[in-house]
C-alpha positions as MATLAB code, in Angstrom:
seq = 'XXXXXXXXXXXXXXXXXXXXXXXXXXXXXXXXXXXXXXXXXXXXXXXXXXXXXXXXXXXXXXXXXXXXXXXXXXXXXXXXXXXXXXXXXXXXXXXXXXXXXXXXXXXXXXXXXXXXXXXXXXXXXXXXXXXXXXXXXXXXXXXXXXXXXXXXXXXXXXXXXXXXXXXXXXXXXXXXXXXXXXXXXXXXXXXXXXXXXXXXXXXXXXXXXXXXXXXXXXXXXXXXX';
ca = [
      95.478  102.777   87.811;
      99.218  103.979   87.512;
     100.542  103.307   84.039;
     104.842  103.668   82.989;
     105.653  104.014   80.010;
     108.903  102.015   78.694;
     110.446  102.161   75.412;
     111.192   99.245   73.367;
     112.289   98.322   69.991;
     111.694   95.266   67.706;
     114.178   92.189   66.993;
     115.265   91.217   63.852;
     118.085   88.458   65.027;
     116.162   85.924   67.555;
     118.726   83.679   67.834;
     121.581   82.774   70.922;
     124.364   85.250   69.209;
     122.476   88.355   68.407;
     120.892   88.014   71.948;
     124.299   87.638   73.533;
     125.535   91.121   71.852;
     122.129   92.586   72.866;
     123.189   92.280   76.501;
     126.636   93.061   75.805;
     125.334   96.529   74.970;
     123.192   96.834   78.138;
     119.807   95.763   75.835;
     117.603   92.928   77.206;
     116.093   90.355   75.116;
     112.289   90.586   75.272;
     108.889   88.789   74.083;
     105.685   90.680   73.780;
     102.401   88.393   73.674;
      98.575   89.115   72.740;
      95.735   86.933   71.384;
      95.150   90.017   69.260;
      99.132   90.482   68.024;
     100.500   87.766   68.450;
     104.235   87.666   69.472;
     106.674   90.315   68.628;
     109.973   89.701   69.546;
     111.707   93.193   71.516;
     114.520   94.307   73.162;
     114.441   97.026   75.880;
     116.876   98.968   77.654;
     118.288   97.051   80.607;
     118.808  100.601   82.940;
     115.066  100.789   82.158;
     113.918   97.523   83.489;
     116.544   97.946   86.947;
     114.624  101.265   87.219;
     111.199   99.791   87.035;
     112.031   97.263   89.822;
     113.461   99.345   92.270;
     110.573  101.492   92.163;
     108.328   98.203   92.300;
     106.641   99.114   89.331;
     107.142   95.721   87.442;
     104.425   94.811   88.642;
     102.501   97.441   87.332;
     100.972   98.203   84.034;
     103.339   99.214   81.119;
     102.594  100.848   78.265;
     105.151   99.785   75.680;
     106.745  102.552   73.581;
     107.524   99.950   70.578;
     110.068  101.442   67.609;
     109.131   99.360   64.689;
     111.625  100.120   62.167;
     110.517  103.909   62.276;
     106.784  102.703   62.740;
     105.284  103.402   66.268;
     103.577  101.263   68.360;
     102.066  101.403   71.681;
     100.709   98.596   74.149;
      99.630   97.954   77.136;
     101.084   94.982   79.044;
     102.097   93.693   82.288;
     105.147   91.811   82.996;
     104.509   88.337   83.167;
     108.047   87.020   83.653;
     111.561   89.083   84.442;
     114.012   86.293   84.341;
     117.690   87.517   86.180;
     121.021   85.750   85.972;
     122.115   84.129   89.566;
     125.310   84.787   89.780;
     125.816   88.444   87.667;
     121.987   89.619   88.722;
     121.930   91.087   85.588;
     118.619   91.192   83.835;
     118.565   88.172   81.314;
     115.012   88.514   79.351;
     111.580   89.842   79.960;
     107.841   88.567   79.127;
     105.516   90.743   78.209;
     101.764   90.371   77.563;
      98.909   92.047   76.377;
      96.520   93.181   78.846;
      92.458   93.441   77.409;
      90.825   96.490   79.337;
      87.659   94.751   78.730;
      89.021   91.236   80.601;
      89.525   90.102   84.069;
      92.712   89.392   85.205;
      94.445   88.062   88.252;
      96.010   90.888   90.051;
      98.427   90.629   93.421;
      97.405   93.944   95.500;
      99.378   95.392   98.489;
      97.368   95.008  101.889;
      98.410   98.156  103.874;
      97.122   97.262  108.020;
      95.634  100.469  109.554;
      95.094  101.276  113.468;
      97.280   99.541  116.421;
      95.446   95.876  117.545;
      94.180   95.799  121.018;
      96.297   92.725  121.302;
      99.203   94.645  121.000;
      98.350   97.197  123.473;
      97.811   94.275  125.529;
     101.460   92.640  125.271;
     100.532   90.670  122.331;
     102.819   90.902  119.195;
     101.376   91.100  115.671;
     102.875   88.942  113.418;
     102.017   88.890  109.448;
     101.334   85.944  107.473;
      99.961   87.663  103.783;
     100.973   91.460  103.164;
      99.003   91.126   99.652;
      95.896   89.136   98.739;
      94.868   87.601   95.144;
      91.765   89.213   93.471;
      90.496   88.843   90.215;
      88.989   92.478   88.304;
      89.159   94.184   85.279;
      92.455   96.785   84.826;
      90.515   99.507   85.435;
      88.983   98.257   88.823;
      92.482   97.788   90.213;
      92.966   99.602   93.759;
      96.425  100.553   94.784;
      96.154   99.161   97.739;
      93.404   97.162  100.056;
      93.316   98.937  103.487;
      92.573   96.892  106.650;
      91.551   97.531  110.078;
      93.533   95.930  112.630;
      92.901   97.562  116.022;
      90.195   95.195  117.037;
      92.548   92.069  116.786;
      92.856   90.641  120.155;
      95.312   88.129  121.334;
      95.566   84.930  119.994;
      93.093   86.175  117.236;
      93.488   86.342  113.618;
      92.159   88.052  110.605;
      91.586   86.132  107.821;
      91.288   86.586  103.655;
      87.247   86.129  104.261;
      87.542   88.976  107.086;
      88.950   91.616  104.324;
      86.677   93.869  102.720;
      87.621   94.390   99.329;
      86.068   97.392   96.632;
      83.939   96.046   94.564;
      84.265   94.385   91.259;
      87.007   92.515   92.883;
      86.692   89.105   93.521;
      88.807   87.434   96.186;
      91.009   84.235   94.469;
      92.787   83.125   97.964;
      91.405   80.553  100.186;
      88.767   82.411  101.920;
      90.456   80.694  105.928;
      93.860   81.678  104.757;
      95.421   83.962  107.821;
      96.377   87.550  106.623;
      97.830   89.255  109.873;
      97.559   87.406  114.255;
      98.288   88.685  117.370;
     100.222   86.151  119.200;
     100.804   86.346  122.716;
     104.439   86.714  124.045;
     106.344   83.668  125.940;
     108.456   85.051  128.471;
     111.161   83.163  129.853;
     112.256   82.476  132.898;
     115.750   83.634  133.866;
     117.348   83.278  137.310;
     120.525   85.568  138.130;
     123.762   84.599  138.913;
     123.553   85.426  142.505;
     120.431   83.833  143.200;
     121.449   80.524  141.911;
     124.661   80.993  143.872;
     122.180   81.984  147.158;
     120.070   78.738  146.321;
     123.486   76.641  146.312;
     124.108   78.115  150.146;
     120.668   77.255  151.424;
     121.097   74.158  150.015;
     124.696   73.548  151.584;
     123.473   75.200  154.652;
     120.228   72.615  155.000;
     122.685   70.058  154.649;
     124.952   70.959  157.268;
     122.130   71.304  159.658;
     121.053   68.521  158.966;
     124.074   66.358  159.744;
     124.925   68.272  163.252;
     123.012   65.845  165.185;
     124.594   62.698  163.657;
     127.664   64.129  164.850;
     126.761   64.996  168.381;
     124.855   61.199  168.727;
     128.408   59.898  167.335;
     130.349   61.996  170.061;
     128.368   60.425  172.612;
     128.846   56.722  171.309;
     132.419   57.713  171.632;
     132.267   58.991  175.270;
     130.850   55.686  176.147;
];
C-alpha cells in the first residue's frame, strides 16, 4: 500500500475571514476527523493538494505531517472530500479522516483489462462500462490494481462484477450482475456512391422509356388510319 506524506498545520481562526486570508496566501482550509481524535481543524498547502491530484494520489492514503504549534503529529487518513471552486478551480477545503489499520473500509480500486478479446479479433468492439470496482478490506489488504482477463470475451458477451476474481480479504460491494467491460458487435452502414445512385436514376429513366415506345408506335398507327 503506497502511502504520501503531506504536511499540514493546525487552525487557530475557524471562522469565514481567517479562512478567506488562508486562501489568499495559497493555504487551504482543512478538517481532520477520527473516532479516536476527534476533529482538528488544519490548513495545508494548496500547491500540495494540486500535486496530489494530478498524480491521482488523492485517493490514496496520506500520512499527515501535522505542525501543532511546534508539537508534531502524524496520521494516517484518506481524503474523504476535496471540495473545488467552479468557476476559479481553485482548491476551496479538504476532509480528512482517520483511517483504523485494524478496520475495513470501502475502497474504489483501478481494474486494469489484460489480453485482446476474441470478439475483437473478430470485428467486435470492446466497450467499457466500470474501469474500477467497490471492495471492502482492511488498508493493508488493498491491491493497486485488480487485473482481468479479457481475451476470452466473445461478441455480444460481457464480463460482469461476479466474473472478477478479486485477492482475497476483499469483499466485492457492487452488484454482483453489474457489467464491467462487452464486446459489442459493429453496425455497418450502408452507403451507396454518387455514381451508382446516378446509374440507378438511368435504368430507371431508361425502363421507362422502353416502356412507353409501344404506346407510341400503337398511337402512330391510330393516326395512319
Amino acid at each position: 500500500m503506497e502511502i504520501t506524506d503531506l504536511t499540514a498545520q493546525v487552525r487557530t481562526e475557524h471562522k469565514k475571514g481567517p479562512a478567506r486570508r488562508l486562501r489568499q496566501q495559497g493555504l487551504v482550509p482543512a478538517i481532520f476527523y477520527g473516532k479516536a481524535t476527534g476533529n482538528i481543524p488544519l490548513a495545508v498547502k494548496s500547491s500540495d493538494l494540486f500535486r496530489l491530484h494530478k498524480q491521482k494520489k488523492d485517493h490514496a492514503f496520506i500520512k499527515l505531517l501535522i505542525d501543532d504549534g511546534g508539537k508534531k503529529i502524524e496520521k494516517l487518513s484518506l481524503i474523504k472530500e476535496l471540495q473545488i471552486q467552479p468557476l476559479s478551480g481553485k482548491f476551496y477545503h479538504a476532509d480528512f479522516y482517520e483511517v483504523d489499520m485494524n478496520k475495513k473500509l470501502a475502497f474504489d480500486v483501478e481494474l486494469n483489462f489484460t489480453g485482446k478479446a476474441v470478439g475483437v479479433e473478430n470485428g467486435g468492439e470492446l466497450q467499457h462500462i466500470k474501469r474500477d470496482v467497490r471492495v471492502l478490506c482492511l488498508p493493508t489488504d488493498l491491491p493497486d490494481h485488480i487485473d482481468v482477463d479479457i481475451s476470452a470475451l466473445e461478441i455480444g458477451h460481457s464480463l460482469k462484477v461476479k466474473d472478477i476474481v478479486i485477492p482475497e480479504g476483499l469483499t466485492h460491494l457492487d452488484p454482483p450482475d453489474a457489467a464491467v467491460v462487452s464486446v459489442a458487435a459493429v453496425r455497418v452502414a450502408k452507403v451507396e456512391s454518387a455514381e451508382a445512385v446516378a446509374a440507378e436514376g438511368a435504368e430507371a429513366a431508361e425502363g421507362a422509356a422502353a416502356a412507353a415506345e409501344p404506346a407510341k408506335e400503337e398511337k402512330k398507327e391510330k393516326e395512319k388510319k
